[in-house]
C-alpha positions as CSV (number, residue, x, y, z in Angstrom):
1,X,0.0,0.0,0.0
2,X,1.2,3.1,-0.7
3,X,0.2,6.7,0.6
4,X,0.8,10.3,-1.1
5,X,1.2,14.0,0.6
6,X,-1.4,16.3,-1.6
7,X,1.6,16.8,-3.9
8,X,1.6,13.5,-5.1
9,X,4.9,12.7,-3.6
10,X,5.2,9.4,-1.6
11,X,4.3,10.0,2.2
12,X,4.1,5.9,3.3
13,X,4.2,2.3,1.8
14,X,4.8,-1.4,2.9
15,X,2.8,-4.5,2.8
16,X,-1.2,-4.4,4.2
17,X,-2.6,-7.2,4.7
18,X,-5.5,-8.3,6.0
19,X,-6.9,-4.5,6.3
20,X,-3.9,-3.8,8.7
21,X,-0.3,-2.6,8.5
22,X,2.5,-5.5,8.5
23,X,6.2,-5.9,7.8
24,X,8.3,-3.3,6.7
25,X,6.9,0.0,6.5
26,X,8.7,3.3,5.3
27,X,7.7,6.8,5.7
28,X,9.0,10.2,4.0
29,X,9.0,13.8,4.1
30,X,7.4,15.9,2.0
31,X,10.9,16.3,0.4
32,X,10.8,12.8,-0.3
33,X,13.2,11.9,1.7
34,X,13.4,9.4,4.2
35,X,12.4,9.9,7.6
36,X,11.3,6.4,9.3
37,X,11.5,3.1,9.0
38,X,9.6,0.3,11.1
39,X,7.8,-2.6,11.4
40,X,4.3,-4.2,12.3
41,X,3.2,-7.0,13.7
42,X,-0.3,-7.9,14.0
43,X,-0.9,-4.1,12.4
44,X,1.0,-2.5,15.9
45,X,4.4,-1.2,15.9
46,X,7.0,-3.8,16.3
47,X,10.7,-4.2,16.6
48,X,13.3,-1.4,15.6
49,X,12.4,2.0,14.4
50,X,14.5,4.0,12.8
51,X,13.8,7.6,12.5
52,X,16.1,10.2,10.4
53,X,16.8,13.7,10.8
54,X,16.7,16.1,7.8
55,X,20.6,15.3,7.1
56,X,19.8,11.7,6.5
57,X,22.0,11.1,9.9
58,X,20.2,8.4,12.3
59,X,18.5,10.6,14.9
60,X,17.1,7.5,17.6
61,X,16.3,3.7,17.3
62,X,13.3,2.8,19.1
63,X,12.6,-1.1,20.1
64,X,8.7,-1.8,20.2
65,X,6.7,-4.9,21.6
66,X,3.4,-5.3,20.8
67,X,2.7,-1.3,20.1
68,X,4.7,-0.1,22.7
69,X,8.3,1.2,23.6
70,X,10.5,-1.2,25.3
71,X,14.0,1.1,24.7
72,X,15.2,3.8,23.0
73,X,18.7,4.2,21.6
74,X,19.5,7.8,20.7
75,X,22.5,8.2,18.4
């Protein structure tokens, strides 16, 4: 599945299945670049997160379970 800002430019995608969010998802700015990276489970937030800053450097790592934060790694 893939979702689009109004300007047409790529805003989300990864697999949906079952009418929820699962595996690899990847999200973007406006600018098209790219700003986080995660997965689902079960459609909630699980495993590592990656979220960039508007450099492209690795801003924090986020470890879910089952929807919610476990720990956070800040670079």
């Amino acid at each position: 599945l893939t979702y689009f800002f109004k300007s047409g430019k790529i805003k989300a995608e990864g697999p949906f299945i079952m009418g929820q969010m699962e595996g690899e998802w990847r999200f973007y700015r406006e600018s098209e670049q790219l700003w986080v990276v995660g997965n689902f489970k079960d459609g909630k937030k699980s495993g590592s997160w990656l979220r960039y800053d508007k450099k492209g450097k690795l801003e924090y790592n986020e470890i879910f379970e089952n929807g919610k934060v476990v720990k956070q790694i800040i670079k």
